[in-house]
C-alpha positions in Angstrom: -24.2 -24.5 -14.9 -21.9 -23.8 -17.6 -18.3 -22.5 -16.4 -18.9 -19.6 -19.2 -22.4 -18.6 -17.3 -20.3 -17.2 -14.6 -18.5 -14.0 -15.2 -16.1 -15.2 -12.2 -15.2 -18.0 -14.1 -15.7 -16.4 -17.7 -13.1 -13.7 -16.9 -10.8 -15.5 -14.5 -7.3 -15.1 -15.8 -5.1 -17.5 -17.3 -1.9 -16.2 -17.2 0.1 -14.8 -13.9 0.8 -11.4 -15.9 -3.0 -10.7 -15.9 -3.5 -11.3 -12.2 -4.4 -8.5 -10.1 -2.0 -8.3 -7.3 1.2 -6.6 -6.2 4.0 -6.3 -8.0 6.5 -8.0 -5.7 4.0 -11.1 -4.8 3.5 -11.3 -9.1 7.3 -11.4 -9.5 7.6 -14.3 -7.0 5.0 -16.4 -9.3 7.2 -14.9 -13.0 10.2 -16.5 -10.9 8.6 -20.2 -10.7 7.1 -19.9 -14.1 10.8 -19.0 -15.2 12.4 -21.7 -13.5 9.5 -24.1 -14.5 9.2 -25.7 -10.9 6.3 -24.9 -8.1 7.2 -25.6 -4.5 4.6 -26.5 -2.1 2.7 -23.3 -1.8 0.8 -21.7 1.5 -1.0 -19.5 0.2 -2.7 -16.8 2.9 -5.3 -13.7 2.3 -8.6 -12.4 2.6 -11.5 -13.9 0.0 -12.0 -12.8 -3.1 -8.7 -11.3 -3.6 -7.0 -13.9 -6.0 -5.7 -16.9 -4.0 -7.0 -19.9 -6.3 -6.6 -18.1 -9.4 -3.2 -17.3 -9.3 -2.2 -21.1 -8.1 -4.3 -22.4 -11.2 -2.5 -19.7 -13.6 0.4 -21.3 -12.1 0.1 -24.5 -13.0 -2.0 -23.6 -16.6 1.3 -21.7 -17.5 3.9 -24.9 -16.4 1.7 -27.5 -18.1 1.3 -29.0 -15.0 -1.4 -31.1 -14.4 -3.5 -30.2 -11.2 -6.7 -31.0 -9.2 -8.6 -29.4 -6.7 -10.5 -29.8 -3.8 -12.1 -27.6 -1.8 -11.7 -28.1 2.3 -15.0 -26.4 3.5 -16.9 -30.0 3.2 -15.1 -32.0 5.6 -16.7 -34.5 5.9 -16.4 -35.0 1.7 -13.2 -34.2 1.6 -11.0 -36.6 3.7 -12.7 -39.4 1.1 -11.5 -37.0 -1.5 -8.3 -37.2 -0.3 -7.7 -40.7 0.3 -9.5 -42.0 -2.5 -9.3 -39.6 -5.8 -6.3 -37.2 -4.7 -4.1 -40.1 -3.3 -4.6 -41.3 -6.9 -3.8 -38.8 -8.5 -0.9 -37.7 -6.8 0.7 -41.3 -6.7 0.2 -41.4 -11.0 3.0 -39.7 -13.1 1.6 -36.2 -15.0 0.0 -37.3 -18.4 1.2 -34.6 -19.8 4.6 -36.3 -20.6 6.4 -33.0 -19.7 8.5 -34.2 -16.7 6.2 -31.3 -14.5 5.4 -32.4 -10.7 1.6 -33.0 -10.5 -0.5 -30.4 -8.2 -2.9 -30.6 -5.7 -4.7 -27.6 -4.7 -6.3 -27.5 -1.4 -9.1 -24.5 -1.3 -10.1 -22.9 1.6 -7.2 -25.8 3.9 -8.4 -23.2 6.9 -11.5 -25.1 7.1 -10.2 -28.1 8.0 -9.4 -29.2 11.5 -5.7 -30.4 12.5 -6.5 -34.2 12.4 -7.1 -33.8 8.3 -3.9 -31.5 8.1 -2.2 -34.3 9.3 -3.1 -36.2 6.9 -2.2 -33.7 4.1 1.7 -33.4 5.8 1.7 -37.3 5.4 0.4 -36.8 1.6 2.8 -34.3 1.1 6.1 -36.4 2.0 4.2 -39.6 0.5 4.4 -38.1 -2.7 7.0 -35.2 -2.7 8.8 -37.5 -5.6 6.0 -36.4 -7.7 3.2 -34.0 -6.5 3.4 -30.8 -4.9 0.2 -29.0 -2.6 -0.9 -26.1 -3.3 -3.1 -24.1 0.1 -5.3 -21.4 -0.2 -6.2 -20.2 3.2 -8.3 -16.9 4.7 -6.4 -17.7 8.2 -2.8 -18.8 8.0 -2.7 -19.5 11.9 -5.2 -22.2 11.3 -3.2 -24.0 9.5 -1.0 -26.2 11.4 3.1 -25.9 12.1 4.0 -28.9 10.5 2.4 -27.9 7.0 4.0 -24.0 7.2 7.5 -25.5 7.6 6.8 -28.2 4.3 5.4 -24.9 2.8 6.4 -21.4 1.2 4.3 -18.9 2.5 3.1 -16.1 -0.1 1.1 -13.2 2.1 -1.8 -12.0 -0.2 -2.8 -9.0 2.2 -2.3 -5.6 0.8 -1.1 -2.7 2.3 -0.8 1.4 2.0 -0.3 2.6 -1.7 -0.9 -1.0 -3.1 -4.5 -0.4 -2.3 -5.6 2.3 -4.3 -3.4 1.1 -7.5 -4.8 -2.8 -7.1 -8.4 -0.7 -7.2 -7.9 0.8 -9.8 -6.3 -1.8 -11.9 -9.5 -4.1 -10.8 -11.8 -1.4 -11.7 -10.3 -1.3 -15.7 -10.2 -4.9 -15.9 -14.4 -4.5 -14.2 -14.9 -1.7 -17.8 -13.2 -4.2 -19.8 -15.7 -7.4 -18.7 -18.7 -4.9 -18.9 -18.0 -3.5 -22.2 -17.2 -7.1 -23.5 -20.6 -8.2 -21.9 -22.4 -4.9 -23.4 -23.6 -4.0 -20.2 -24.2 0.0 -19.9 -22.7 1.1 -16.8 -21.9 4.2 -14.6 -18.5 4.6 -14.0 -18.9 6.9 -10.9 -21.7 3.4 -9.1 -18.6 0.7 -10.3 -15.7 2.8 -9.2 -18.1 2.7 -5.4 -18.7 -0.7 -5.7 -14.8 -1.7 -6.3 -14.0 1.1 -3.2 -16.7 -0.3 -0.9 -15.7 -3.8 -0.8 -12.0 -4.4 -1.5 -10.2 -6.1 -2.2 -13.0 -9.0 -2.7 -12.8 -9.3 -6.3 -15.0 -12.1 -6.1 -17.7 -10.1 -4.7 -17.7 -7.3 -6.5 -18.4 -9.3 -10.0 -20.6 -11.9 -8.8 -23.1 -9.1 -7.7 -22.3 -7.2 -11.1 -23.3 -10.1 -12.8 -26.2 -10.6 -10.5 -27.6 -6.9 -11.3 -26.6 -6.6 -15.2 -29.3 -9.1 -15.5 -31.5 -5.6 -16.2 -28.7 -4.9 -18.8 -27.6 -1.6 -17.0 -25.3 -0.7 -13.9 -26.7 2.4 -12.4 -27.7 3.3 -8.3 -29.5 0.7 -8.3 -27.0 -1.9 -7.3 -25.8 0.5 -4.5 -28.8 -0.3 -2.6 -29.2 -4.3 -2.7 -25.4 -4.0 -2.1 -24.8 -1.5 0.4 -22.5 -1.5 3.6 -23.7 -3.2 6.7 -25.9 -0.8 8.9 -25.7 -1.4 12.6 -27.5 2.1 13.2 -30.3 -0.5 14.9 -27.3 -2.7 16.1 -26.2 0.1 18.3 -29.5 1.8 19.5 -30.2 -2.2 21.0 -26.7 -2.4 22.6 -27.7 0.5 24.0 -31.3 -0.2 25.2 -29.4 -3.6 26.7 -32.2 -5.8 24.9 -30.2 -9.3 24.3 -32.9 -10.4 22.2 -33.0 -7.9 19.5 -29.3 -8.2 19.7 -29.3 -11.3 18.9 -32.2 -11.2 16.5 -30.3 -8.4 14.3 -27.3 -11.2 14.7 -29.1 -13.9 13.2 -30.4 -11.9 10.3 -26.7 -11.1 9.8 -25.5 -14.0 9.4 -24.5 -14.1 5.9 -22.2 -10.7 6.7 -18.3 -11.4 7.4 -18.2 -10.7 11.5 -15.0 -9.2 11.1 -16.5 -6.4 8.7 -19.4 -6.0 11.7 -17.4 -5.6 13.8 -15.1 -3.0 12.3 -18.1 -0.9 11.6 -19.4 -1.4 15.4 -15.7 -0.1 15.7 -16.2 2.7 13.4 -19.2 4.1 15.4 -17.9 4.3 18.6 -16.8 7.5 18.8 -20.3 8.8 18.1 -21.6 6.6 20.5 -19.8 5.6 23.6 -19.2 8.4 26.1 -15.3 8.9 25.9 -14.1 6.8 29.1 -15.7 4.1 28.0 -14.3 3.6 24.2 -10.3 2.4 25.2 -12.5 -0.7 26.6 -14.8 -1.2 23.9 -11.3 -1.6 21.4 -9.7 -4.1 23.8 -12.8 -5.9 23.6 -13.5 -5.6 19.7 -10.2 -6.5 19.5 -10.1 -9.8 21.3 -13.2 -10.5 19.3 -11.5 -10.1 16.0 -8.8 -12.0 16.8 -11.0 -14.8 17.6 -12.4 -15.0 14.5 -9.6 -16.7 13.0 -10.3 -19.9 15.0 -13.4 -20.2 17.0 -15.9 -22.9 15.8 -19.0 -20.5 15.3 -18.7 -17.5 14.1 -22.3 -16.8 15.0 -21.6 -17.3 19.0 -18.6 -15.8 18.8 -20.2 -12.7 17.1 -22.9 -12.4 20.1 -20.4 -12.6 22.8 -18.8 -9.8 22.0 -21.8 -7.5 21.3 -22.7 -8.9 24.9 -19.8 -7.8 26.4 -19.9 -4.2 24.6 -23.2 -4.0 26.0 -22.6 -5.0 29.6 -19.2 -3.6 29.6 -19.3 -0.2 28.1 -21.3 3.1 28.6 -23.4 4.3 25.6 -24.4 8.1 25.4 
């Protein structure tokens, strides 16, 4: 499939100016560009929001000459990086411009600590002349040794950034539709962009996805609509295990953090007052887990387990 068929890739920027992100986490990428040098890079934040596009901006903008591979195959990967990256890094830059070669590790959070290793070794083997690039969801799954041989750039947003980054992300959305001449409701993309920030990615694939028809309009709202867990709730409640655990599985492709914040958000409707202080503790342990258990799906259905045992519904 043609890199020009996907609007994610049609519209990805090519410059660090064009990037959406905060000003202050924009100026630290001007400041390499400006000294022409990239450091090895940890670089931490929720999906969608800009991770891998910024770092191959980066190195578009020095001249560098970069490769990537993405660390959600495992098993893939390690040959990756022992046959084809070692190769890479170990050659000097084509380019003739006296740039460092860089590797850029997608998704490093998906590998396990025994292949993290082996990137710290990489990473001294070749300092001389390649630097790593990590993109990560979960920055405490990466391991010590590869946050001290990194500089860590925090891609989560907070207060007033939000609602200018949406806004900035809903022009650059009016600019890609009008270019596409797709007819559009400004009132159904300014929801979408609100709804599920700051997951850029998201958002555009599923644009893409419904502009097939040539027209954004309500539509969209309702094959791309928040996750209910009005039947979620009504289960816990009725202490059946195997609905719960039914609605999990058909569930599976939703994020279990965003579940669980909307179990979260219900529980004042829901949960006879005594009981709710517990339900947080437990939502909260839950979350927290997220960013390391080895199935999401288990770790999901324990804690609608314990809410269910644990807490009193009215």
């Amino acid at each position: 499939m043609s890199d020009n068929f996907l609007w994610v890739e049609k519209w990805r920027p090519k410059k660090v100016e064009d990037c959406i992100l905060p000003e202050d986490t924009k100026k630290t990428f001007l400041d390499f560009i400006e000294k022409g040098e990239i450091p090895n890079l940890l670089l931490s934040g929720p999906p969608g929001i800009g991770k891998t596009t910024i770092a191959k901006a980066l190195c578009e903008q020095l001249g560098a000459d970069y490769y990537v591979i993405n660390g959600s195959d495992e098993g893939r990967f390690l040959d990756t990086v022992r046959n084809q990256a070692k190769n890479f890094a170990s050659t000097v830059s084509l380019q003739g411009n006296g740039r460092h070669k860089v590797i850029i590790i997608d998704e490093a959070d998906n590998t396990g600590s025994d292949v993290q290793l082996l990137l710290r070794a990489n990473i001294e083997a070749f300092y001389n002349n390649c630097r790593f690039i990590f993109t990560c969801n979960y920055k405490n799954k990466i391991i010590e040794p590869l946050h001290s041989r990194c500089a860590v750039i925090d891609f989560t947003i907070k207060g007033k950034q939000r609602t200018q980054l949406a806004g900035n992300f809903f022009k650059r959305l009016q600019h890609i539709l009008n270019q596409e001449k797709i007819e559009y409701d400004e009132k159904v993309v300014a929801e979408l962009v609100s709804k599920h920030f700051p997951d850029f990615r998201r958002v555009l694939n599923e644009i893409q996805r419904y502009s097939t028809g040539g027209k954004i309009d309500s539509g969209i709202l309702a094959s791309f609509s928040d996750i209910s867990v009005n039947d979620l709730i009504k289960y816990l409640k009725d202490k059946n295990f195997t609905e719960v655990r039914k609605w999990v599985t058909s569930n599976l492709d939703n994020d279990s953090s965003v579940i669980l914040r909307r179990v979260y958000d219900s529980l004042y409707n829901t949960l006879v007052p005594a009981s709710i202080p517990a339900a947080v503790l437990i939502i909260a342990k839950y979350q927290y887990q997220i960013a390391f258990v080895a199935d999401q799906e288990i770790n999901l259905l324990a804690a609608l387990t314990e809410l269910m045992c644990e807490v009193e519904f009215k």
